[in-house]
C-alpha positions as CSV (number, residue, x, y, z in Angstrom):
1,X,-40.3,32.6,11.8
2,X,-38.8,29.3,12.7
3,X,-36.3,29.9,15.8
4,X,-32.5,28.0,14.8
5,X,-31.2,25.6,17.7
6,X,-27.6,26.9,17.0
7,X,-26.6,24.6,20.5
8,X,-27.5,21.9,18.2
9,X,-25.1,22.4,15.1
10,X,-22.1,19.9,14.8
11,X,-19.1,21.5,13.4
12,X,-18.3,20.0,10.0
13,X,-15.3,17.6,10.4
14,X,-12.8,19.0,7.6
15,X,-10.2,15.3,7.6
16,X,-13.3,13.2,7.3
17,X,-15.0,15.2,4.5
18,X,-11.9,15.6,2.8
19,X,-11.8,11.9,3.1
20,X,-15.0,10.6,1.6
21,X,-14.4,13.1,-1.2
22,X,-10.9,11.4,-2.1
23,X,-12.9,7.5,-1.6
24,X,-14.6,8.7,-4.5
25,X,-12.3,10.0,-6.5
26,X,-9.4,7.3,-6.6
27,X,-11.0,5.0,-9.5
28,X,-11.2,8.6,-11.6
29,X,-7.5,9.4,-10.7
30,X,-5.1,6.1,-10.5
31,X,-5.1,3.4,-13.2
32,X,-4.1,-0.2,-12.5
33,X,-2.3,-2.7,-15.2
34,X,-1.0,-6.0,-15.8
35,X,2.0,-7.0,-16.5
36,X,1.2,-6.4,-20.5
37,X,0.7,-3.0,-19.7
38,X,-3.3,-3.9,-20.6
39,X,-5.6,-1.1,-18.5
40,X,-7.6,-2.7,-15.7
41,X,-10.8,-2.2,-14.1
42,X,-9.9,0.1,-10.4
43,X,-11.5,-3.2,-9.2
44,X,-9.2,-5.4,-9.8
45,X,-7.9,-8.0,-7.4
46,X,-4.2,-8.0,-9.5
47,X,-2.1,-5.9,-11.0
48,X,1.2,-5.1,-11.5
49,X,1.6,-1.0,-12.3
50,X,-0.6,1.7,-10.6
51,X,-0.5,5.1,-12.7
52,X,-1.1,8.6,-11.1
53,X,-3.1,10.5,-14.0
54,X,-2.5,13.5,-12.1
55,X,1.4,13.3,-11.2
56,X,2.3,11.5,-14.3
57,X,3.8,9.2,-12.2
58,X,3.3,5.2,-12.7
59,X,4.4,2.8,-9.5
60,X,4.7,-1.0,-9.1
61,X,2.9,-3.4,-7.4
62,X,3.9,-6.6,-6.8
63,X,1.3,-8.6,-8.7
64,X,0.6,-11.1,-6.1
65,X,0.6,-9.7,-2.5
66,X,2.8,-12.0,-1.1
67,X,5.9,-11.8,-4.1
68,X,8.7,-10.4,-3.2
69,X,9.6,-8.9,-6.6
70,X,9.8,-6.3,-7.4
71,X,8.7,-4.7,-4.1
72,X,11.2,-5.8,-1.6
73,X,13.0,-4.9,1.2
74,X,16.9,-3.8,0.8
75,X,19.8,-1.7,2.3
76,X,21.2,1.3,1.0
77,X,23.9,1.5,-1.9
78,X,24.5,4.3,-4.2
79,X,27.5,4.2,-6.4
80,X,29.5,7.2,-5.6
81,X,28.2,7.9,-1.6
82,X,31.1,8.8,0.4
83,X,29.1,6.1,3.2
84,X,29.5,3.4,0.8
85,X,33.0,4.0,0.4
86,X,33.9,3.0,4.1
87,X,30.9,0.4,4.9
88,X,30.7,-1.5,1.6
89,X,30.1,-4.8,2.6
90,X,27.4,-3.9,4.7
91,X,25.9,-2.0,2.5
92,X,26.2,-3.8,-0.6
93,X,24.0,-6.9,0.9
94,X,24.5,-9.5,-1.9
95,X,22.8,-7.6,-4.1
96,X,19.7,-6.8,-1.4
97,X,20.3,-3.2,-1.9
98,X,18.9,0.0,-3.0
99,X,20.5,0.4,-6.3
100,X,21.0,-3.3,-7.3
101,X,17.3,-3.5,-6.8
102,X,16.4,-0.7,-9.2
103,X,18.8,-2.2,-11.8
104,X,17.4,-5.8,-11.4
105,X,14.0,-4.2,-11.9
106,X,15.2,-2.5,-14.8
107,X,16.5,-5.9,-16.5
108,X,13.7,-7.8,-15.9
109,X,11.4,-5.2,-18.1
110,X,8.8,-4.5,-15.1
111,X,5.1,-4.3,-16.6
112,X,7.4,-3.9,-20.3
113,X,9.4,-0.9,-18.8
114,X,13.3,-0.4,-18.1
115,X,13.4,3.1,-16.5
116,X,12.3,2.1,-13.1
117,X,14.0,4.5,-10.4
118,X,14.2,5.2,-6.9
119,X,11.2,7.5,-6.1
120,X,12.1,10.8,-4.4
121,X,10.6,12.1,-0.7
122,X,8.3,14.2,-2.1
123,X,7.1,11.7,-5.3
124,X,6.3,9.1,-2.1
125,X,4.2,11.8,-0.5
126,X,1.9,11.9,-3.4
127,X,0.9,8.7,-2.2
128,X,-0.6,10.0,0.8
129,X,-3.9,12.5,0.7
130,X,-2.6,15.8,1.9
131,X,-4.9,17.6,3.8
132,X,-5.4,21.3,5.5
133,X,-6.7,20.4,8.8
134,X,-6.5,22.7,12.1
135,X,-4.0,25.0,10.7
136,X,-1.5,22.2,9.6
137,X,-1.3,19.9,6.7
138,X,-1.7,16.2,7.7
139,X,-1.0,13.2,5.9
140,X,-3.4,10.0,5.5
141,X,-2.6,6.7,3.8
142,X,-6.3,6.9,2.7
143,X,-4.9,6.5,-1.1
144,X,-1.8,4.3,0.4
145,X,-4.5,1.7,1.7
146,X,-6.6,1.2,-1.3
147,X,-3.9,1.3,-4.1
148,X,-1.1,-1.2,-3.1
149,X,-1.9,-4.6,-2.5
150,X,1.3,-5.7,-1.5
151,X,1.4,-7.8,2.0
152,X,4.6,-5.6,2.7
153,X,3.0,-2.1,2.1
154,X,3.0,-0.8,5.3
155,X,6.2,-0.3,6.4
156,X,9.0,1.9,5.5
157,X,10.2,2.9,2.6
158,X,13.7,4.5,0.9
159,X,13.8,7.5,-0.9
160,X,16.2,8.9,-3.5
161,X,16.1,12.5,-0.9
162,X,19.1,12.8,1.4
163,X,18.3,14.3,4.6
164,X,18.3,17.7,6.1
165,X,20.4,18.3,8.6
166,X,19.9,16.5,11.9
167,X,21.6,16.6,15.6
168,X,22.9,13.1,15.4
169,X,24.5,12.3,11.9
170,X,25.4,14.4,9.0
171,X,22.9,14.9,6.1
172,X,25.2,13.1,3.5
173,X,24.7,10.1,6.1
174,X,20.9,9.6,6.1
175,X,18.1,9.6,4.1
176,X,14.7,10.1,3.8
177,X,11.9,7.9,4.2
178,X,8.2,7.8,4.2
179,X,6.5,5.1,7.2
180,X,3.5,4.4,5.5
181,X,2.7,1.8,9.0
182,X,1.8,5.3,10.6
183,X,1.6,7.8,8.0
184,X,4.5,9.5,8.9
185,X,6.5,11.4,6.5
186,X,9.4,13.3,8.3
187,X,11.4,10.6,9.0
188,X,14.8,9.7,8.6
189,X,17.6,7.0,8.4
190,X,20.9,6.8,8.8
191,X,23.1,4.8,6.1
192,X,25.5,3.2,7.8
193,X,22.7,1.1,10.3
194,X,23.6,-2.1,9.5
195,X,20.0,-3.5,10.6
196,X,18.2,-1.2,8.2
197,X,16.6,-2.1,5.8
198,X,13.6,-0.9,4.1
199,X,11.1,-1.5,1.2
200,X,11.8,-0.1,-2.3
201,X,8.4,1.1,-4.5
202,X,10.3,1.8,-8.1
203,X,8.6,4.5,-9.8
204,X,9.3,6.1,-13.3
205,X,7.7,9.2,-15.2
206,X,5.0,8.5,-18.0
């Protein structure tokens, strides 16, 4: 009987396996389009919508990295906030904001669609592999990486979620956001910051 040489066995590394397995599976998953709305190969060097088959969620992408439109960084404005009602100037930007945005999306028929919308904390998290690692979920922009091209992907980005409560400014004053530069999705910001602001991926339900 062959003797084992247990010294010798490496424990399997759970993040990294889970990793490879998601590499794979992406192209079987996610499905890119042009602006038409024509299905593309996962290969593709362009495109302008990215749908989730398994959220039922489709996202833009800008359809050259370096566009502006309709990826694009704004302030916040929502019609109605009690914030916007004492800092409106600020807020409302010239139009660079958060709800202006998603309405100028809208008009211009995105990929042939008018019911772009704000994305919520938990729809921008699907972006993200999720995985059990050490006792704790983790997040990785594994997916993030390979299905944006955008030259502007990596950086913070406004959801339609308000806040939980937090030590320095009421949840009604903040929002959430996901920081897709780090991976990081337990962030918030506040409203009123004049010097925010932050990228806008519209999404809508297929």
């Amino acid at each position: 009987m062959t003797k084992f040489d247990f010294k010798n066995i490496k424990p399997v590394d759970v993040k990294a396996e889970a990793l490879e397995q998601n590499r794979s599976s992406l192209s079987n998953r996610f499905v890119k389009a042009d602006l038409d709305g024509k299905e593309l190969l996962f290969e593709a060097t362009q495109w302008a919508t990215l749908t989730d088959k398994e959220t039922g969620l489709m996202w833009v992408n800008n359809w050259n990295a370096d566009d502006t439109f309709p990826v694009c960084q704004v302030k916040w404005f929502q019609t109605g906030d009690k914030f916007c009602d004492r800092n409106h100037d600020d807020t409302w930007n010239n139009g660079y904001n958060t709800e202006n945005w998603i309405t100028t999306i809208n008009r211009h028929g995105w990929a042939g669609h008018n019911d772009w919308r704000l994305p919520t904390i938990d729809e921008l998290k699907t972006l993200m592999l999720q995985i059990s690692h050490a006792g704790k979920t983790e997040f990785d922009k594994v997916n993030y990486d390979q299905l944006f091209s955008d030259d502007n992907k990596n950086g913070l980005f406004w959801s339609s979620s308000l806040s939980d409560s937090n030590p320095y400014f009421p949840s009604d004053d903040s929002v959430k956001v996901v920081d897709f530069n780090h991976g990081s999705v337990d962030n918030s910001i506040e409203k009123s910051y004049k010097f925010d602001s932050h990228y806008v991926r519209a999404v809508r339900s297929v």
